[in-house]
N, C-alpha and C positions, 0 to 999 in steps of 0.2 A: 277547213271543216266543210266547205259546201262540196268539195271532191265526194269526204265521206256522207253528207246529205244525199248525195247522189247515188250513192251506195244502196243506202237505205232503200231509195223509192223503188231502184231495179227489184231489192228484196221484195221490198211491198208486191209490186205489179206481178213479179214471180210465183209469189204463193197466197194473193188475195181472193182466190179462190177454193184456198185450203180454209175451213171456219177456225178461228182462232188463233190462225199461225202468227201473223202480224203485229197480235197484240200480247204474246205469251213470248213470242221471240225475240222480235224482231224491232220493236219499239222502244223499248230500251237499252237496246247497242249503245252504249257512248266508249264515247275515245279510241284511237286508233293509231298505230304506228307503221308503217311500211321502211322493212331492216331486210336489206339481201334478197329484196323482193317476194318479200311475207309480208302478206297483211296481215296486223295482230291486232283484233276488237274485244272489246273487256264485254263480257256478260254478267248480268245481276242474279246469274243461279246457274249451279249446277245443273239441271235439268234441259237450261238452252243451251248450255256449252254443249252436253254430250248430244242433244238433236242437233246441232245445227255442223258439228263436226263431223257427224255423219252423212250429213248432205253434200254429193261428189260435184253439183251443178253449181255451186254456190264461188267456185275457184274460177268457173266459165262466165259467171257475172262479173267478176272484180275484174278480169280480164279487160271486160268494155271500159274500164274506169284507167285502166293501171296498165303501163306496158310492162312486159317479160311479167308480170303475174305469177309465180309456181305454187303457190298455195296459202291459203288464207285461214289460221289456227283464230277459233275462236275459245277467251279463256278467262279466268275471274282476276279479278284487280291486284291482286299478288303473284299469280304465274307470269301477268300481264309484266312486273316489273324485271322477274326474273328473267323473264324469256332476252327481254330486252338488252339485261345485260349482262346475258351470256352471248349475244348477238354483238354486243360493240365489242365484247374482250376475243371473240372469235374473229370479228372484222379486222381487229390492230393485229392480232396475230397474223393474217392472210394479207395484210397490206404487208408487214414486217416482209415475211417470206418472201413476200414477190421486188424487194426491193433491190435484192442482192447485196447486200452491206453486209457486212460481219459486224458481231457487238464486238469483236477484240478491240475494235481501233476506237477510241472516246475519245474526250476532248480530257477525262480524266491522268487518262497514262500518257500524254503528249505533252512534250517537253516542252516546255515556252524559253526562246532565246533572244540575242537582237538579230539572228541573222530568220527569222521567222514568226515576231511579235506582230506585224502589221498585216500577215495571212492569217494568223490565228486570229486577230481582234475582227477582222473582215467575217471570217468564216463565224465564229461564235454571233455578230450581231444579225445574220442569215437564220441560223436556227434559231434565233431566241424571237424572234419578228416573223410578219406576214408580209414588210414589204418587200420588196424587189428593188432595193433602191443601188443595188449593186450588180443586174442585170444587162450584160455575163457578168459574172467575175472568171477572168481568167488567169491564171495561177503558172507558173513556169521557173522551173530551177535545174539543177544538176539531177541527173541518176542519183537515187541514196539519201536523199533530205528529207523524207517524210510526206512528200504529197499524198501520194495515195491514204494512208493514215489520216493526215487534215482533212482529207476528203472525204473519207468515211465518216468521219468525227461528227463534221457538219449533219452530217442523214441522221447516224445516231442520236444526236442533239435536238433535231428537227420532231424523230419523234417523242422525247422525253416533252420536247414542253409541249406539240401539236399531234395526241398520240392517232389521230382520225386524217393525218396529213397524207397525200401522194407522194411518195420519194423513190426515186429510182438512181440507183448506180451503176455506171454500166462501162465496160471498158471500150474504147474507137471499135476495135478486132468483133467484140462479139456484136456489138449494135450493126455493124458491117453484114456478117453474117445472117443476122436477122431479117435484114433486107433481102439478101443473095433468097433468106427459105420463101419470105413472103412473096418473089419474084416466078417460083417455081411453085407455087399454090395454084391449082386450077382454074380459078378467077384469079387472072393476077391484078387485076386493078382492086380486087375487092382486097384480097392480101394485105396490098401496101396502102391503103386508107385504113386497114383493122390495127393494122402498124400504126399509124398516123396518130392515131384517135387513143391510143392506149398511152402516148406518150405527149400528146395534146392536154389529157386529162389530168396531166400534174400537177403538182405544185411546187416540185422542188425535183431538178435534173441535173445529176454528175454524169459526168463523163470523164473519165482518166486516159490517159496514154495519146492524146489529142495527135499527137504527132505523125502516128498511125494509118489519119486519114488518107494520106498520102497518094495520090491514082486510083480513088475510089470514087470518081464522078456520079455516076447515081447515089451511093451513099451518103457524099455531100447533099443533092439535090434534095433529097427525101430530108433530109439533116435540118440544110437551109428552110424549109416547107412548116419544119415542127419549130425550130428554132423562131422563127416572123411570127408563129402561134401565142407559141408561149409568154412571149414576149410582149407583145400586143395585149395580154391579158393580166400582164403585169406581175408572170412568174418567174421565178429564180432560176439560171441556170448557171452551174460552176463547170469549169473547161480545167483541165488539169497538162500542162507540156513539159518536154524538156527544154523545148526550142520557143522562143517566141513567136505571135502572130506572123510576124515577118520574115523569118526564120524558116518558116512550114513552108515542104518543099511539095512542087505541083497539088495545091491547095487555092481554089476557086477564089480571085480578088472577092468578091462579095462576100466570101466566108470569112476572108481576114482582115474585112472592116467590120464585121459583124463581132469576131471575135475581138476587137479594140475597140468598139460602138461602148464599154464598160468599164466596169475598174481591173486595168489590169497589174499584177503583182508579182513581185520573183521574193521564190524563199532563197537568199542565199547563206554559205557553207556555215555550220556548226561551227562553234570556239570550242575550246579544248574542255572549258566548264559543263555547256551544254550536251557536249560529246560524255561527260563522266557520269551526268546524270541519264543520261538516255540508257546509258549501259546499267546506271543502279536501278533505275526502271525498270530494264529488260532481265536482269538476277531474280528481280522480289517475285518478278510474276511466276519463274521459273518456277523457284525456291526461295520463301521468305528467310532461310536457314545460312544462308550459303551467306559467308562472309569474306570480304576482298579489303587489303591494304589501300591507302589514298595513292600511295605510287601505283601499287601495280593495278589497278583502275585507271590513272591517268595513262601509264603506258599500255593499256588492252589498249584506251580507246586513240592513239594518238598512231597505232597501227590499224586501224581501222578504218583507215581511207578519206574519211569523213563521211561514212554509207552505212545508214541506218540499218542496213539489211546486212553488212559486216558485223555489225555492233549485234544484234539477233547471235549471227553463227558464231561469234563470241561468245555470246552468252551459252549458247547451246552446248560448247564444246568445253567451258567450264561448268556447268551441271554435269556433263557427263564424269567428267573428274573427280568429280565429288560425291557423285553416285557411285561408281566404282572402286574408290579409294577410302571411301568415308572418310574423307576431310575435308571440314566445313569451310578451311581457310585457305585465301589465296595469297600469295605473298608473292614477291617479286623474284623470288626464285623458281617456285613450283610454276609460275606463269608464263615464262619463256619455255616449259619444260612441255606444259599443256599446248602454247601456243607458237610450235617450231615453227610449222609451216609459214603461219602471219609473220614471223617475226622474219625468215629468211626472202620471204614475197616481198615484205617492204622493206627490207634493206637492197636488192634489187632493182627496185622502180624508184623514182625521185619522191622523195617526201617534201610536206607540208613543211618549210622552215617558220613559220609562223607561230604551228602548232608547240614545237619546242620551244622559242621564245618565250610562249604563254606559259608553258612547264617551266620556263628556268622565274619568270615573277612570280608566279603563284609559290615557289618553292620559299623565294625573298621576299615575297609579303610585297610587292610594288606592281604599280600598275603598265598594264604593258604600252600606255597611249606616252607616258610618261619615257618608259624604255626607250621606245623608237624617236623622243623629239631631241630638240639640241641640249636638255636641261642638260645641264654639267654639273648638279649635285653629286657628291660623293657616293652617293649610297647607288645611284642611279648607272653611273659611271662603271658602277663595280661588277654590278646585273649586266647593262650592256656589254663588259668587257669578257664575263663568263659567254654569253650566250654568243659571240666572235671566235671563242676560244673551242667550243662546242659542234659551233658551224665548221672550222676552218679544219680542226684536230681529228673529232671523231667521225663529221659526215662530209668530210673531203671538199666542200663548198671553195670555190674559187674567191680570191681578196675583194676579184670586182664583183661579183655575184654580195657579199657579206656586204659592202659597201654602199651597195643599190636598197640595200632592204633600209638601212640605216641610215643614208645619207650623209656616210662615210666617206673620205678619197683612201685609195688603196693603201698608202704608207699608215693611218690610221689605225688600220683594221692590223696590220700587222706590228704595229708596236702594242693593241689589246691583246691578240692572242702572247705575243710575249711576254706582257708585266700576268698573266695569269700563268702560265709554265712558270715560270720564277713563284708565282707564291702559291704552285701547288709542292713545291720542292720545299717547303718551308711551315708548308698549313697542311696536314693529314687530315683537317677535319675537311679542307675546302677539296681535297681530294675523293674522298667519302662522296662529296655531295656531288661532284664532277660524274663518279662513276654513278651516281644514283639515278641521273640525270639523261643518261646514253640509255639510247630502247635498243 
């Protein structure tokens, strides 16, 4: 209030030489807000709002009080509130925009699993807090697991509960570039301090593709500069890699104690569950319409690489099927039919034997920690002796290869795949299930 006291008496000294300005105008100003560099003062009538908004000198006094000043509405105690807040819903809008985040990726449509539970719980207690108590968090997994998504998730999240928050997402490549334009600005010192200072002013800073940085020495430099900043002031910032701190090649030692200075985290690969759901996710957002068998879901996604971004052009490619064909259903047939290409690419390249395993328990109802130990229960016995019979028969896996996953010896593995040929020659249903079973 003594800013805007100060306000006033410039008023005064200005026009106490006008008879009765002072006391008809200017002495009953109360309250005042400064939003995007508007000063908003409530008047007690009509008659001083439209005098004193017509006065052009009056934006040149608030000046001596106010830096960047652009003009000063004066207005009555209800314009006063609205002004206000169409001014914040205007500022969340312009901070949003400038953040670079997409609303696509939430923490909503993001699949929680165990190979990605303790990135998710790290990144949701970032957005739902102000403090930094995980400053970096650096994040690093395989191509295809969802980072960039988490990543976004966190910003989006950030402004749901802090909607007046700084957050900026930015990929290595473009923040790189940013530097290169601010280098070539005619003041170049003045450039990369305007740089500086815009990302100084955070609150919250992603950066994805870390690995990127890669022989970009001044870009580190200017990086490391805002990084000691933020930091110091006890703000968030998330690192996103494929590769580990250690890992990052021609990347400044300072940078990659800086990046380990934190909590650092790997998402690793999807299970064959988390994989079905990502893909029932990625149908609904499509087309809430579009309906798919539990097999031929599990086999989209167990050709899927373990790559969220496959699992998408999956999905993409079965909407298009069902917009074209108008039919809502996918089955295990129409699926290989939709999806040649995926299916001839991964019988090609070495697949996930894992991923099957998990297909052959979830089909038996048993667990797959149980499948791979020594139990020798019967039922157990029976699953592991299919999923030997499956490795060895249909995806050509060598005895010692099937042996190693199992901890199996080779004569082992091959008396399983035998008592299973014996009782598919016997069992048409266990047949059935064998061929249900091969992607």
């Amino acid at each position: 209030m003594e800013q805007f006291s100060a306000f006033k008496l410039l008023l005064k000294k200005q026009y106490e030489t006008t008879l009765g300005f002072y006391d008809k105008y200017i002495k009953n100003l109360k309250r005042f807000a400064l939003k995007n560099n508007v000063l908003f003062v409530i008047v007690d009538n009509e008659f001083a709002r439209e005098t004193l908004n017509s006065n052009p000198d009056i934006v040149g006094l608030a000046s001596k009080l106010y830096d960047d000043i652009r003009a000063v509405r004066f207005v009555n105690e209800q314009d006063f509130f609205i002004n206000l807040a169409k001014l914040e819903e205007d500022n969340r809008e312009t901070l949003y925009q400038s953040s670079g985040l997409s609303k696509n990726f939430t923490f909503k449509n993001f699949v929680v699993g165990d190979g990605n539970r303790r990135v998710y719980e790290a990144g949701v207690r970032i957005s739902e807090t102000q403090d930094a108590d995980f400053s970096p968090l650096f994040i690093y997994g395989e191509t295809g697991l969802g980072k960039t998504h988490l990543l976004q998730a966190i910003g989006n999240d950030k402004f749901f509960h802090f909607p007046n928050a700084k957050v900026k997402y930015v990929v290595s490549s473009d923040f790189a570039q940013e530097v290169v334009n601010a280098f070539y600005q005619k003041d170049k010192d003045q450039g990369i301090e305007k740089l500086k200072a815009a990302y100084e002013s955070l609150d919250l800073l992603l950066i994805d593709d870390t690995q990127i940085f890669g022989k970009k020495e001044k870009t580190l430099e200017i990086l490391f500069s805002i990084f000691n900043n933020l930091v110091s002031k006890g703000k968030q910032i998330v690192f996103v890699s494929d590769k580990t701190p250690d890992e990052l090649a021609n990347i400044d030692p300072r940078m990659v104690s800086r990046f380990k200075s934190g909590l650092l985290l790997k998402i690793e690969k999807h299970n064959l569950s988390s994989l079905c759901e990502i893909l029932a996710v990625k149908l609904k957002e499509k087309d809430p319409n579009i309906q798919i068998t539990n097999e031929a879901r599990e086999k989209a996604a167990q050709i899927s690489g373990n790559d969220v971004r496959s699992l998408n052009g999956i999905a993409t490619k079965l909407l298009f099927y069902v917009k074209t064909t108008k039919q809502n259903l996918i089955n295990n047939d129409n699926l290989k039919e939709i999806l040649f290409e995926e299916f001839e690419k991964f019988h090609k390249k070495s697949f996930d034997p894992y991923l099957l395993i998990e297909n052959v328990c979830r089909r038996f109802n048993v667990p797959v920690d149980s499948v791979l130990s020594e139990n020798r229960k019967a039922e157990l016995v029976r699953v592991r002796d299919v999923c030997n019979y499956l490795l060895r028969e249909k995806y050509k896996m060598q005895f010692q290869q099937i042996g190693k996953i199992f901890k199996r010896n080779h004569s082992t593995v091959v008396a399983a795949v035998k008592r299973v040929a014996k009782m598919i020659e016997k069992d048409d249903s266990l047949q059935d299930i064998i061929t249900s079973l091969v992607i």
